[in-house]
C-alpha positions as CSV (number, residue, x, y, z in Angstrom):
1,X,298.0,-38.3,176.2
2,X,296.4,-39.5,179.6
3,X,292.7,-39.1,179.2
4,X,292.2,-39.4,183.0
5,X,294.1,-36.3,183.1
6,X,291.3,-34.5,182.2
7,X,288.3,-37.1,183.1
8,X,285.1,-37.3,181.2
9,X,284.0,-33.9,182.8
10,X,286.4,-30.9,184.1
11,X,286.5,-30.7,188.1
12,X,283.9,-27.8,189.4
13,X,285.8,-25.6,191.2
14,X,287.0,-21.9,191.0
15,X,290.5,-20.8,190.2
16,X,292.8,-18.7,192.8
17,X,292.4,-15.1,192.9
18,X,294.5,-12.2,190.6
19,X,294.3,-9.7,188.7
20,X,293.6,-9.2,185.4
21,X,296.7,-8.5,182.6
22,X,295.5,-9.0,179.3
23,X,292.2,-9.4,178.6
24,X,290.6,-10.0,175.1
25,X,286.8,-10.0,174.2
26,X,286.4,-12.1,171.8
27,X,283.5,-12.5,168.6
28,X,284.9,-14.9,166.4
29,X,287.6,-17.8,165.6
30,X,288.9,-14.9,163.2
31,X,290.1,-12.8,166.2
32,X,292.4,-15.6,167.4
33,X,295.8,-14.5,165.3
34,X,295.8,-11.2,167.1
35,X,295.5,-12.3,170.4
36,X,297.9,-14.6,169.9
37,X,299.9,-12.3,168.4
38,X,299.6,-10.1,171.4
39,X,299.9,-12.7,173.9
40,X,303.6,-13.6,172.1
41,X,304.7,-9.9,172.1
42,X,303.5,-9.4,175.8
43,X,305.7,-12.1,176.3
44,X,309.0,-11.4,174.7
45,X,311.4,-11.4,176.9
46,X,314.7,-14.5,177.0
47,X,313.9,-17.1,178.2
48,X,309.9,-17.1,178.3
49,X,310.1,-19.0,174.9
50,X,308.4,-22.1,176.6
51,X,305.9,-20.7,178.6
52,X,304.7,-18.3,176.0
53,X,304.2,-21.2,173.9
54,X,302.3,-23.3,176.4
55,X,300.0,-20.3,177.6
56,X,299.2,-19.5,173.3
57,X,297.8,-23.1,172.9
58,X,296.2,-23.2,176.1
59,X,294.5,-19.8,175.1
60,X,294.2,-20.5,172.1
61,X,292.1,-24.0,172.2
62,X,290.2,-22.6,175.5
63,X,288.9,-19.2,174.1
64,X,288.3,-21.3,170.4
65,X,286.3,-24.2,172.1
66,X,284.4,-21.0,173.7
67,X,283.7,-19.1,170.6
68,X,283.0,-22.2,168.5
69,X,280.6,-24.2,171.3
70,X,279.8,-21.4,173.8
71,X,277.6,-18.8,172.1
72,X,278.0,-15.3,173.0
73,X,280.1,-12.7,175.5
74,X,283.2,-14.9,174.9
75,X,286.1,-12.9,177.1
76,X,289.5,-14.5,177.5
77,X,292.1,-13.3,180.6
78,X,295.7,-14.1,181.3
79,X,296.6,-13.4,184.5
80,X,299.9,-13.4,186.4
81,X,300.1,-15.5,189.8
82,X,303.8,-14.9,190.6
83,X,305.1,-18.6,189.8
84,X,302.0,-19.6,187.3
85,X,299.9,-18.2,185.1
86,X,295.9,-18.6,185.1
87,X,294.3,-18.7,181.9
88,X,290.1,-18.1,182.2
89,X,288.1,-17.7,179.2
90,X,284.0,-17.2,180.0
91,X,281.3,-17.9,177.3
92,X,277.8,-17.6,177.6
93,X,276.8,-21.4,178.1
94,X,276.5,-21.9,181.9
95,X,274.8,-25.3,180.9
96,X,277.1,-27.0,178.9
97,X,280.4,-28.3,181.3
98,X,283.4,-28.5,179.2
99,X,283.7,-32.2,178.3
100,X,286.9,-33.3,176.7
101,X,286.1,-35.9,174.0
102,X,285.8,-39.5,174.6
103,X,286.6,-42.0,172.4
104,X,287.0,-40.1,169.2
105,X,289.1,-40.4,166.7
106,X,291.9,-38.4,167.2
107,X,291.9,-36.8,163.7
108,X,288.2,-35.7,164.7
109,X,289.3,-33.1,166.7
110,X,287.7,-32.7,170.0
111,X,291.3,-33.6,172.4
112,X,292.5,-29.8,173.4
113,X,290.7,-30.3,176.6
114,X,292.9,-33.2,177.3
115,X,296.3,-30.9,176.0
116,X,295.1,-27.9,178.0
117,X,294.7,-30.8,181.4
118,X,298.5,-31.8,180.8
119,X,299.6,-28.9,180.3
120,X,298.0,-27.5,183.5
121,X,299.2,-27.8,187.3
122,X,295.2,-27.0,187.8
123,X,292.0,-26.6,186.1
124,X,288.6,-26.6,186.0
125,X,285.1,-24.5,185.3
126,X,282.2,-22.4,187.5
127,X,279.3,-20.3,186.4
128,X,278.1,-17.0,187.5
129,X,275.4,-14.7,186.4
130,X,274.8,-16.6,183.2
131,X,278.3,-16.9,182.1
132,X,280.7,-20.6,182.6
133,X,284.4,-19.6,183.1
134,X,286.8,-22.2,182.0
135,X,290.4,-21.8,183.7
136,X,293.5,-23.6,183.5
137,X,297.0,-22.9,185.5
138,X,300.1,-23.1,184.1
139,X,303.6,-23.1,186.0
140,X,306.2,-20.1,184.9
């Protein structure tokens, strides 16, 4: 995995505008199998195999690194933007950028920022009224 993908810090920016079309809030690592689960059945249909399996681990490491690093009001979205979908998961740690791991050993943990970066055509992180919002964009 390239680690300049992702830099030592995400960029500052905001994502594009849509609505919401599943939205979880979140308390706990515990929660993660449902929404997963939800996420997979929202997203049945032929021939959506791949991308419902890249938007679970994007969600699924965002809305985890959120609930385990992030304290409180975790909320996850999954939005459609036509030919992508936008992933935003807000936590209530406006001070603490994401920051993808650097130079750990990979059996540490610590690299789903750089996945999620790959996996992304776009990404990055703002804060509003208390709250950062982590967001990632992921081609249909």
């Amino acid at each position: 995995m390239r680690r300049e993908t992702a830099g030592t810090v995400w960029p500052s920016a905001r994502p594009p505008a849509a609505p919401d079309r599943f939205v979880w809030d979140l308390a706990s690592v515990a929660e993660l199998p449902v929404v997963r689960a939800e996420l997979r059945h929202h997203l049945s249909a032929p021939g959506l195999a791949d991308l419902r399996d890249r938007l679970v681990l994007a969600l699924d490491e965002m809305a985890s690194n959120a609930l385990r690093h992030g304290g409180d009001g975790v909320r996850a979205c999954v939005r459609s933007l036509g030919d992508a979908w936008l992933i935003e998961v807000r936590d209530g740690a406006p001070g603490t950028p994401p920051a993808p791991a650097v130079d750990r050993d990979p059996s540490e943990g610590g690299l789903g920022l750089y996945l999620i970066a790959e996996l992304a055509i776009d990404h990055g992180w703002y804060v509003t009224a208390g709250s950062k919002h982590v967001w990632a964009v992921l081609a249909s």
